[in-house]
DSSP file (Angstrom, degrees, kcal/mol; ACC not computed):
  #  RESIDUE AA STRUCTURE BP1 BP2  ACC     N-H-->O    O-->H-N    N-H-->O    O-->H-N    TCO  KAPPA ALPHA  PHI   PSI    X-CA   Y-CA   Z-CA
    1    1 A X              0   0    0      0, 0.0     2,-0.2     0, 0.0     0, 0.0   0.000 360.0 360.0 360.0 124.0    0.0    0.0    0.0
    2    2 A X        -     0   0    0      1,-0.1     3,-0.1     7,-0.0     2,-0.1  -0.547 360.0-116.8 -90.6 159.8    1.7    3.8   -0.8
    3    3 A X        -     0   0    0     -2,-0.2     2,-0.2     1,-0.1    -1,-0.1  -0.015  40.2 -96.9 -68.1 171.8    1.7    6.5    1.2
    4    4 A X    >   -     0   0    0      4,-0.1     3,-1.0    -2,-0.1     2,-0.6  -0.452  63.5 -88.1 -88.1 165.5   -0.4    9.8   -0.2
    5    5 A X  T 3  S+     0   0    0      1,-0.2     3,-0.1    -2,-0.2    -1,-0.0  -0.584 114.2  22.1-103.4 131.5    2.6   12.0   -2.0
    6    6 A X  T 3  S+     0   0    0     -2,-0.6     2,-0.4     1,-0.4    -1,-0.2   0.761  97.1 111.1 104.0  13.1    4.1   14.3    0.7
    7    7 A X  S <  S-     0   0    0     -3,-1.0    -1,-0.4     0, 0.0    -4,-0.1  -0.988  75.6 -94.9-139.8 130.1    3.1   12.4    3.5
    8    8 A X        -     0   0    0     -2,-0.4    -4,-0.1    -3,-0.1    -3,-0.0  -0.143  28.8-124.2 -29.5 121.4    5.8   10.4    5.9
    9    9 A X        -     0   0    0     -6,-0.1     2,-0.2     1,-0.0    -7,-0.0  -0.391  28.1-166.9 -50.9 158.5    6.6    6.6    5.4
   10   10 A X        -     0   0    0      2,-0.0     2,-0.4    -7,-0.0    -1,-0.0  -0.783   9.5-151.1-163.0 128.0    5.9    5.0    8.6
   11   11 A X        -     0   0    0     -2,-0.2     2,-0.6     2,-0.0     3,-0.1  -0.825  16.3-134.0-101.9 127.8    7.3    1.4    9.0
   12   12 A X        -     0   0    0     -2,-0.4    -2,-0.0     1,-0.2    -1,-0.0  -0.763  22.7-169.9 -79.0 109.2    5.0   -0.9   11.5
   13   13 A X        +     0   0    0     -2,-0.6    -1,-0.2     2,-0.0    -2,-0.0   0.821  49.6  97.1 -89.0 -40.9    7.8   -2.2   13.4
   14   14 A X        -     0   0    0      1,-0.2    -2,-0.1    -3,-0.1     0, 0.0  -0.137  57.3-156.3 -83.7 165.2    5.6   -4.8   15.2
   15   15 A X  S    S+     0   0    0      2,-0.1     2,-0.2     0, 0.0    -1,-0.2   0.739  76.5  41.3 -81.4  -9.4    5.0   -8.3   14.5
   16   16 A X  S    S-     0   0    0     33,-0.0     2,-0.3     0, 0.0    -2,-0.1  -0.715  87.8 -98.6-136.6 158.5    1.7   -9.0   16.1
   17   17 A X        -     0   0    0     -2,-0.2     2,-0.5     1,-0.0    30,-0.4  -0.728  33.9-136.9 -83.0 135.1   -1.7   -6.7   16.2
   18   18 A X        -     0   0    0     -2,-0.3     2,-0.4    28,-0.1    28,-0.2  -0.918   6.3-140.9-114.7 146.8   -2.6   -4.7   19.1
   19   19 A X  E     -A   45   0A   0     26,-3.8    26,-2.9    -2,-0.5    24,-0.0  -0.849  10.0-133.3 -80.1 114.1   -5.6   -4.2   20.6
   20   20 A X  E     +A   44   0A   0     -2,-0.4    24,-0.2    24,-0.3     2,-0.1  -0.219  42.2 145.4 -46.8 151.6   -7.1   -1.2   22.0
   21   21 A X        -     0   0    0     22,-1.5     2,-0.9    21,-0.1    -2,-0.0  -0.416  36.9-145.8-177.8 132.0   -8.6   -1.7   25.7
   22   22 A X        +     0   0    0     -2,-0.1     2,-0.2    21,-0.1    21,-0.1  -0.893  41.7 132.7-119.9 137.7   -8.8    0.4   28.6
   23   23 A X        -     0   0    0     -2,-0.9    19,-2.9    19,-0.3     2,-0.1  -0.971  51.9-111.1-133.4 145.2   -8.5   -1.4   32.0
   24   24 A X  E     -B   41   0A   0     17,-0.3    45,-1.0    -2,-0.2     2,-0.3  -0.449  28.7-163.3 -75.0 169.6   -6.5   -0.8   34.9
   25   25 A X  E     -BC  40  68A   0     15,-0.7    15,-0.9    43,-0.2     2,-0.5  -0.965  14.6-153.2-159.1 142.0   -3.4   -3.0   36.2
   26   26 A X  E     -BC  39  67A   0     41,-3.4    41,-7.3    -2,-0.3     2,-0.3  -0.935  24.5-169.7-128.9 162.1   -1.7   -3.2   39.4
   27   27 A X  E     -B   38   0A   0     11,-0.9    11,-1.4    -2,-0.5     2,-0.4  -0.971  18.2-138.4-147.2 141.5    2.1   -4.4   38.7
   28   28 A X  E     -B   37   0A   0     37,-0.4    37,-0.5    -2,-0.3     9,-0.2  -0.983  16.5-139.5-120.1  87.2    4.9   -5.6   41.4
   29   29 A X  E     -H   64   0B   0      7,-2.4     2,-0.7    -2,-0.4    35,-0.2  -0.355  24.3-159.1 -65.8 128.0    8.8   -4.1   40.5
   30   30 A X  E     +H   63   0B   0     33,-1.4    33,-0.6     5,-0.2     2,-0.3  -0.951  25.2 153.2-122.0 123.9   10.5   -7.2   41.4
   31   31 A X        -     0   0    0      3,-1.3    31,-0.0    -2,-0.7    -2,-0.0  -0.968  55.1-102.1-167.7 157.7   14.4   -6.4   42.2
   32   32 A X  S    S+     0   0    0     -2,-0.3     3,-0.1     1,-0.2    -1,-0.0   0.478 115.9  21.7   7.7 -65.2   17.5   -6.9   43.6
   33   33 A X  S    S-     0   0    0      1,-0.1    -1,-0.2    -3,-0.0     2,-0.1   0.944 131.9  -9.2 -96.7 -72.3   17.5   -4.5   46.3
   34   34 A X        -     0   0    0     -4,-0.0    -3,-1.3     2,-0.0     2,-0.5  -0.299  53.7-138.6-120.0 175.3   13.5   -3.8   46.9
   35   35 A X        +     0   0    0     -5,-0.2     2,-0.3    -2,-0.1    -5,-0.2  -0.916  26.1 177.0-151.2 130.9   10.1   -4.6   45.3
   36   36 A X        -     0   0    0     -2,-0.5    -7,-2.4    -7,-0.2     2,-0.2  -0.984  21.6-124.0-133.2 154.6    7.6   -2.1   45.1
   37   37 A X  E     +B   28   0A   0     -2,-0.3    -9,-0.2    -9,-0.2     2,-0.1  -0.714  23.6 176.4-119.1 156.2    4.0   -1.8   43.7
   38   38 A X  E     -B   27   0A   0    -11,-1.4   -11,-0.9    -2,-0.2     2,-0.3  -0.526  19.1-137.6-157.2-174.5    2.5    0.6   41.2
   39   39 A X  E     +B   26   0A   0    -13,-0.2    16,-0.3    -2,-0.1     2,-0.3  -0.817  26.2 176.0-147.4-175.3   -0.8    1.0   39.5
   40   40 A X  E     -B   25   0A   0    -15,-0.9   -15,-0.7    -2,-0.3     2,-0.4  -0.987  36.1-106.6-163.9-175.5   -1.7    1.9   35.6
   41   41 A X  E     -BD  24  53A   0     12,-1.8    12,-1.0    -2,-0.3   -17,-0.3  -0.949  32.5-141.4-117.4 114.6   -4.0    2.5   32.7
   42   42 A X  E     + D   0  52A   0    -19,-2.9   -19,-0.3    -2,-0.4    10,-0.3  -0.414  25.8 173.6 -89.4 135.9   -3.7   -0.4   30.2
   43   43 A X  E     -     0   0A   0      8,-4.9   -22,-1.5     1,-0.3     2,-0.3   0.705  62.5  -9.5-112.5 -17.9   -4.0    1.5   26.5
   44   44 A X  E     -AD  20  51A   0      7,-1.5     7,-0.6   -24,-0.2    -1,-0.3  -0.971  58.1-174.1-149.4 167.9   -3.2   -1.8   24.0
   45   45 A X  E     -A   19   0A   0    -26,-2.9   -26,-3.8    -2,-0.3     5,-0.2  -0.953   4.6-172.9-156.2 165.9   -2.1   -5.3   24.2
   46   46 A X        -     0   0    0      3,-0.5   -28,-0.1    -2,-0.3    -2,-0.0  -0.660  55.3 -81.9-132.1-169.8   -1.2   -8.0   21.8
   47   47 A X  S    S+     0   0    0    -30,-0.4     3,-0.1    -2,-0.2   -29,-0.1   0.736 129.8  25.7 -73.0 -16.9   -0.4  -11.8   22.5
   48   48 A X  S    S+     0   0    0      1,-0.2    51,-2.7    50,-0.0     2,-0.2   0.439 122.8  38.4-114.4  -5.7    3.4  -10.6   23.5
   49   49 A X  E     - E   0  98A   0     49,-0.3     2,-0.5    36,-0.0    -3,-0.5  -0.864  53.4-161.3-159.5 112.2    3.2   -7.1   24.6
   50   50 A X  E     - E   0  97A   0     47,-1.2    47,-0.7    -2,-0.2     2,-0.4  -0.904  11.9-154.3-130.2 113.2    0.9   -4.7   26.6
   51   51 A X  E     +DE  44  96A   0     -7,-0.6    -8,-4.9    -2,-0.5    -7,-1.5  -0.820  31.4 136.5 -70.1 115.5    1.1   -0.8   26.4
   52   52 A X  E     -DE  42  95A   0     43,-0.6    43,-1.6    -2,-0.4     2,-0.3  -0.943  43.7-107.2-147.0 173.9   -0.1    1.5   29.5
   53   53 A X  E     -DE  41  94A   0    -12,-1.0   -12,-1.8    41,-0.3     2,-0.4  -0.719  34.7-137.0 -61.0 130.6    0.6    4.5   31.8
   54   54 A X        -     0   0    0     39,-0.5   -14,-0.2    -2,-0.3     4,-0.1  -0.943  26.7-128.3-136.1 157.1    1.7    4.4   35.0
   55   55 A X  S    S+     0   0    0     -2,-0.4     2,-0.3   -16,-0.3    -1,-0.1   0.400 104.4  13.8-120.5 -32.2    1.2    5.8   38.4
   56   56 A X  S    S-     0   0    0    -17,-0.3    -1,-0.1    37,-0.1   -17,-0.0  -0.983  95.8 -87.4-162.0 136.6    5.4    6.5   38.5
   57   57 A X        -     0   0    0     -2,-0.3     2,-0.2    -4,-0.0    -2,-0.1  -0.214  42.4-169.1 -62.6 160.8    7.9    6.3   35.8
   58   58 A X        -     0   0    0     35,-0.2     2,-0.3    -4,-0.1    35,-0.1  -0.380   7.6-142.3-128.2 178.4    9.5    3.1   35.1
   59   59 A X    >   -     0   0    0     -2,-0.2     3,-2.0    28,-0.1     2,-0.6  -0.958  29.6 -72.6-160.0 148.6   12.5    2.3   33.0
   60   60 A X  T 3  S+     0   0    0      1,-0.3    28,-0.2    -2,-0.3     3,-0.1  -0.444 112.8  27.5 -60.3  91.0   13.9   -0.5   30.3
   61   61 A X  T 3  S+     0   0    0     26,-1.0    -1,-0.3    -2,-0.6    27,-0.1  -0.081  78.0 133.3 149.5 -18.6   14.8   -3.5   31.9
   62   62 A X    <   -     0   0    0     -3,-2.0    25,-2.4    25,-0.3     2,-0.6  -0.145  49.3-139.7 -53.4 147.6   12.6   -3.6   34.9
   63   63 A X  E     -HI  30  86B   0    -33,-0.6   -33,-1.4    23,-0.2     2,-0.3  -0.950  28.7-167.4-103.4 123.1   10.9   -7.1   35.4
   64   64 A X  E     -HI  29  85B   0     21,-1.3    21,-5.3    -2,-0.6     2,-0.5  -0.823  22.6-146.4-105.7 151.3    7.4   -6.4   36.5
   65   65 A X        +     0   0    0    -37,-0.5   -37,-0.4    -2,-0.3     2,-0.2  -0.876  31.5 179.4-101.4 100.8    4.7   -8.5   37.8
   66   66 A X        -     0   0    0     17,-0.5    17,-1.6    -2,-0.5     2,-0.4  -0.484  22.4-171.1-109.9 176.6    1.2   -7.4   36.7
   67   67 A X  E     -CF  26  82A   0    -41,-7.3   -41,-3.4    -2,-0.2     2,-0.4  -0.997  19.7-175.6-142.7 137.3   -2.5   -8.3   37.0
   68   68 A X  E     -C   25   0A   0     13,-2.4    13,-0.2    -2,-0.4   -43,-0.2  -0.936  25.8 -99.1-141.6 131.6   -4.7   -6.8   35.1
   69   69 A X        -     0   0    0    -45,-1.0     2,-0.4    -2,-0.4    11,-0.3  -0.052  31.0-155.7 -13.0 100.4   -8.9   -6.5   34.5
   70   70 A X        -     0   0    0      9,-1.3     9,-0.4     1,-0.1    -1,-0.1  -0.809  15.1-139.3 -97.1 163.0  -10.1   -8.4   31.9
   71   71 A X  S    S+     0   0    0     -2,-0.4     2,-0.2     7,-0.1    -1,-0.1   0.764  81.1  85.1 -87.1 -22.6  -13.6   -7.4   30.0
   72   72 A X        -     0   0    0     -3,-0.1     7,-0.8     6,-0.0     2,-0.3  -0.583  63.7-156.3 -98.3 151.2  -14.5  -11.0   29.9
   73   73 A X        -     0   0    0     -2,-0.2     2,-1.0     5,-0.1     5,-0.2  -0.963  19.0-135.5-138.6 158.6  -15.9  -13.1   32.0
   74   74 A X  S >  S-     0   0    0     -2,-0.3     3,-0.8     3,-0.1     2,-0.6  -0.772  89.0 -45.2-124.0  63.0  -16.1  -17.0   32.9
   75   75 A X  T 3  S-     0   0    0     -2,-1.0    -2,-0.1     1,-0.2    34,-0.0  -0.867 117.2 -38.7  78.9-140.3  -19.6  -17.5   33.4
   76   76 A X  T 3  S+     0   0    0     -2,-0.6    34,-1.0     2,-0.1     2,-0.3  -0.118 115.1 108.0-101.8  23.7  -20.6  -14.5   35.7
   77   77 A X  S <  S-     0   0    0     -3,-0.8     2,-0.6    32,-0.2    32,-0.2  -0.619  74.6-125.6-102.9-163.1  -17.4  -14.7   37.5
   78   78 A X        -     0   0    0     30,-0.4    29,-3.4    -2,-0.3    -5,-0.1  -0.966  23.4-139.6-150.8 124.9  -15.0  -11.7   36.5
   79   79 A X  B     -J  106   0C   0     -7,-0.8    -9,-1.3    -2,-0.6     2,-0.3  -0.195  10.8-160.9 -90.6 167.7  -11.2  -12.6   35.2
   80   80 A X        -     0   0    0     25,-1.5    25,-0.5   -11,-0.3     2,-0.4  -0.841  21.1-135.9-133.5 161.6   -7.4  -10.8   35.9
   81   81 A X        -     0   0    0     -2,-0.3   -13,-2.4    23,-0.2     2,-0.3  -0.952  22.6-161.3-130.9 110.6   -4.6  -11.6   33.4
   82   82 A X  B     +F   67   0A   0     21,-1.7     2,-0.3    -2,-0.4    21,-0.2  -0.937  21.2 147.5-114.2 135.3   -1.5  -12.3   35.2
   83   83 A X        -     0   0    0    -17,-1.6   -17,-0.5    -2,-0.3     2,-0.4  -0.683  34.4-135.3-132.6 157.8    1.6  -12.2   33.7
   84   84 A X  B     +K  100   0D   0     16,-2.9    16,-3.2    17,-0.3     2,-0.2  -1.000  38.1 140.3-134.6 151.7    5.5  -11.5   34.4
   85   85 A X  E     -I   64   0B   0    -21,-5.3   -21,-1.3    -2,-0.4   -19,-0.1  -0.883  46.8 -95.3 167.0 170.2    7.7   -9.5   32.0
   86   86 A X  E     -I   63   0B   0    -23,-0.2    12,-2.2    -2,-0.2     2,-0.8  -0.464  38.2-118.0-137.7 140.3   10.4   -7.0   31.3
   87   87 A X        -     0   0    0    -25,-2.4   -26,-1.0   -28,-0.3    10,-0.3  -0.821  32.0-174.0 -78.9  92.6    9.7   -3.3   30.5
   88   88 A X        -     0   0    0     -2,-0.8     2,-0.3     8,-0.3     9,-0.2   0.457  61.8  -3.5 -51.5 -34.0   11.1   -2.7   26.7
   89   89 A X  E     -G   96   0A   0      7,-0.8     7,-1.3   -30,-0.1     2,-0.3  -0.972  53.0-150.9-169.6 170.7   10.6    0.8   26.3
   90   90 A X  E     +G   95   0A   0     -2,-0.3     2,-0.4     5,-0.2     5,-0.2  -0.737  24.6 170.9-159.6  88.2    9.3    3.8   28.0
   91   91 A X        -     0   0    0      3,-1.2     2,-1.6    -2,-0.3     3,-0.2  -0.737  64.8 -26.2 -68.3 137.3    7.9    6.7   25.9
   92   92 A X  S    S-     0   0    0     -2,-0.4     3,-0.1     1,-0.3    -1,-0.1   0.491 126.3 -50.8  43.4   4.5    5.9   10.0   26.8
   93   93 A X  S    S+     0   0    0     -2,-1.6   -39,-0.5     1,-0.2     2,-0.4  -0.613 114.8 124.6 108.3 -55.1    4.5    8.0   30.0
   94   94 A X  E     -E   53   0A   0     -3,-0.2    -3,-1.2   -41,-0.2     2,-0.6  -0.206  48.3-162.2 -18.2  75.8    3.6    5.4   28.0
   95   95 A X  E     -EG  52  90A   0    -43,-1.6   -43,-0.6    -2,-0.4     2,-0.2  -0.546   9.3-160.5 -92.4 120.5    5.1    2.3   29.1
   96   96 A X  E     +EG  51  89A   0     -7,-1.3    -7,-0.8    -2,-0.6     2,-0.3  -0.599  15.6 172.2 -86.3 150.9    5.6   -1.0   27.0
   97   97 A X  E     -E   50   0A   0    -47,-0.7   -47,-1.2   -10,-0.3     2,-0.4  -0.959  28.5-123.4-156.7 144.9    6.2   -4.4   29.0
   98   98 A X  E     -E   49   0A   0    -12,-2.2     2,-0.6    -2,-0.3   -49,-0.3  -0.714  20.4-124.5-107.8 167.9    6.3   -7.9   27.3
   99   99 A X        +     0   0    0    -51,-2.7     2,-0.2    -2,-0.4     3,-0.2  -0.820  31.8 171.2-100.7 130.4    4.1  -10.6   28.3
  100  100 A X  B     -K   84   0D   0    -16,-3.2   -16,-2.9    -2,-0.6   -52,-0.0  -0.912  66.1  -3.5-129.1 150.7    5.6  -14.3   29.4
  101  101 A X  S    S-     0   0    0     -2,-0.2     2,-0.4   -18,-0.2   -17,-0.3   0.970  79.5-173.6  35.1  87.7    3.7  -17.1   31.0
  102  102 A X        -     0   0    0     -3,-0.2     2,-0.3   -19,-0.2   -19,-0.2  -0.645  10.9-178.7-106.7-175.2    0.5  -15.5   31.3
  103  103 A X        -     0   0    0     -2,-0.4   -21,-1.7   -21,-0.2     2,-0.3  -0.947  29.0-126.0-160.2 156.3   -2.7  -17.1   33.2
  104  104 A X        -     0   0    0     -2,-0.3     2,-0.4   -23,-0.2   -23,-0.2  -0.837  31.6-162.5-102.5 128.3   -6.8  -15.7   33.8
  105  105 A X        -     0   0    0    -25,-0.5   -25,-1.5    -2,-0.3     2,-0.2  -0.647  25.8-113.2 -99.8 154.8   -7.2  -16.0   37.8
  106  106 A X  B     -J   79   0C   0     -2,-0.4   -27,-0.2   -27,-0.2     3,-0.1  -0.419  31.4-161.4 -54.7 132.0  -10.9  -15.8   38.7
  107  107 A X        -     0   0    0    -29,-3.4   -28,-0.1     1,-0.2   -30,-0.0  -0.088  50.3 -74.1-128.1  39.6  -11.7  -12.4   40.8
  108  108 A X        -     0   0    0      2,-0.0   -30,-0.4     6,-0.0    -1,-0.2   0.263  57.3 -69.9 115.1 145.7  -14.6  -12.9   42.3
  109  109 A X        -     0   0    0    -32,-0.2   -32,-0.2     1,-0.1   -34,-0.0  -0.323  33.5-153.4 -70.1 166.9  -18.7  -13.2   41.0
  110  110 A X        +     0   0    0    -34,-1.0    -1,-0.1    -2,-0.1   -33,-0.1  -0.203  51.9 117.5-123.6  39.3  -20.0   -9.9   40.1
  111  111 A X  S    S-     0   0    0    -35,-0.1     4,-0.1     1,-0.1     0, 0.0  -0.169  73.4-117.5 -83.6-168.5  -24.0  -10.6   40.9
  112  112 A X  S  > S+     0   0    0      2,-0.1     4,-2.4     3,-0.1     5,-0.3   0.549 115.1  53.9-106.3 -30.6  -25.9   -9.1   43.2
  113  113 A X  H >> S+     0   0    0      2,-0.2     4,-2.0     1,-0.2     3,-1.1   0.987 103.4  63.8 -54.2 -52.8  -26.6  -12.3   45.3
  114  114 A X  H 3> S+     0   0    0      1,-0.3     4,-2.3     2,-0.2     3,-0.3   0.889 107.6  37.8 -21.0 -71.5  -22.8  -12.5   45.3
  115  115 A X  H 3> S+     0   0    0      2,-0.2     4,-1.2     1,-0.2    -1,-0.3   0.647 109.3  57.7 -76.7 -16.2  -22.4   -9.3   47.3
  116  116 A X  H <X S+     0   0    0     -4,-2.4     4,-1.5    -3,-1.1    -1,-0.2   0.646 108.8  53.7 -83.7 -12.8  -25.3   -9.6   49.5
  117  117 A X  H  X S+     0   0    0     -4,-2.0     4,-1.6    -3,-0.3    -2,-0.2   0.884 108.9  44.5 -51.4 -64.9  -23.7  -12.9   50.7
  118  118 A X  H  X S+     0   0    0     -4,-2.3     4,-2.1     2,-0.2    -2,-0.1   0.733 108.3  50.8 -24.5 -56.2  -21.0  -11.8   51.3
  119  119 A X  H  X S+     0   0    0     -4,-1.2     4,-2.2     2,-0.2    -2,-0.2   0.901 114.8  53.9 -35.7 -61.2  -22.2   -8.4   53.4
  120  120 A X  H  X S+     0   0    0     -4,-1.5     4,-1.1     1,-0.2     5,-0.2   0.887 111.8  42.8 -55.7 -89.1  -24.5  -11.4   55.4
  121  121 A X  H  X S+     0   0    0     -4,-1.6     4,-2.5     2,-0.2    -1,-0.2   0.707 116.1  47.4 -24.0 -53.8  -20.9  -13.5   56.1
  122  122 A X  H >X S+     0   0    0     -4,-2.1     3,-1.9     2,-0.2     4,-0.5   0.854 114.6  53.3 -45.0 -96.5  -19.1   -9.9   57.0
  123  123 A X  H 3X S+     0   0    0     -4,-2.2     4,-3.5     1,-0.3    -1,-0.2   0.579 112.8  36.4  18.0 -92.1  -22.2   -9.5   59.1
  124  124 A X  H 3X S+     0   0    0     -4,-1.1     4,-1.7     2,-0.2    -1,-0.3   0.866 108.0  64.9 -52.9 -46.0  -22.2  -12.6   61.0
  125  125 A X  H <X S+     0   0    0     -4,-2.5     4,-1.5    -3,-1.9     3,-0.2   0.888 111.4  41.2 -19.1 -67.1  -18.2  -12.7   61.4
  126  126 A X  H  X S+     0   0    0     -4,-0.5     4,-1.4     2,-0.3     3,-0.4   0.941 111.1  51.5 -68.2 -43.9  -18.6   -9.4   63.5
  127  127 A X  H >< S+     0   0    0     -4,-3.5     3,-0.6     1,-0.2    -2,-0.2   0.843 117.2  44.1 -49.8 -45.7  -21.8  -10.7   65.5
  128  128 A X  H 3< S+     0   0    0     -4,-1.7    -2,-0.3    -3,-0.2    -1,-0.2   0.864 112.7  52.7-103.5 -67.3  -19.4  -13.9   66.2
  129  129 A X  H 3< S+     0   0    0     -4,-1.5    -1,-0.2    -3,-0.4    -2,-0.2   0.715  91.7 104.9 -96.4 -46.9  -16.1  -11.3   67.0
  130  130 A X  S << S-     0   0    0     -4,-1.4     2,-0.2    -3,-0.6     3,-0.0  -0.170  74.6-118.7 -77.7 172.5  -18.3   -9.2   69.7
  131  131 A X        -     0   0    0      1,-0.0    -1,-0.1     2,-0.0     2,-0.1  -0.529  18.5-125.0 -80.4 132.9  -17.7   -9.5   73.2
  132  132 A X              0   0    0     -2,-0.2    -1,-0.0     1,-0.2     0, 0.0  -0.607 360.0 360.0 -88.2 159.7  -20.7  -10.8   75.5
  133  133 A X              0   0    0     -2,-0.1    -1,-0.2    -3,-0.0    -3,-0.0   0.016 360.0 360.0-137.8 360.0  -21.0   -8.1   78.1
């Protein structure tokens, strides 16, 4: 396919398609000296690589652990995608990360029964927790 005349080339460097999606991600700096946790805005992913912004700048070479939202769900219960994998390049905020061994954990049903079930357990837990006086 050509370009329109006057108008930049621009060579698609990747191999694979990305996907728009915005979700939030919580992520785990795993290193040497410390490990600390961060938070983000997912802006693309592919089957190897996931674009977002994040909460505090990062840098090229960091290994991150993230978990992130996913829009699909398993029945009514409501997925994460977790993954580890090494930060590649760090533009404008915009941070790129690649994905190895990823896996869907379960987070929990998203009904309404769900959460009034819960509430009830909380409930009882404390009735169970007070003190006879």
């Amino acid at each position: 396919m050509s370009s329109p005349p006057g108008s930049p080339v621009i060579r698609e460097r990747r191999r694979r398609l990305r996907f728009p999606m915005k979700t939030d991600l919580r992520y785990q700096i795993s290193g040497r000296e410390k490990t600390a946790n961060g938070t983000g805005q997912v802006e693309n992913i592919s089957s190897r690589g996931l674009a977002f912004r994040s909460d505090v700048p990062l840098y090229p070479g960091l290994r991150l652990s993230v978990s992130m939202a996913w829009p699909a769900k398993l029945d009514e219960t409501m997925l994460r995608l977790a993954f580890e994998g090494v930060v590649l390049r760090v533009s404008g905020g915009l941070a790129v990360v690649s994905i190895e061994r990823p896996h869907f954990r379960t987070a929990g049903k998203s009904t309404a029964s769900a959460r009034e079930e819960i509430a009830a357990m909380a409930s009882s837990i404390g009735v169970l927790c007070t003190p006879n006086a």
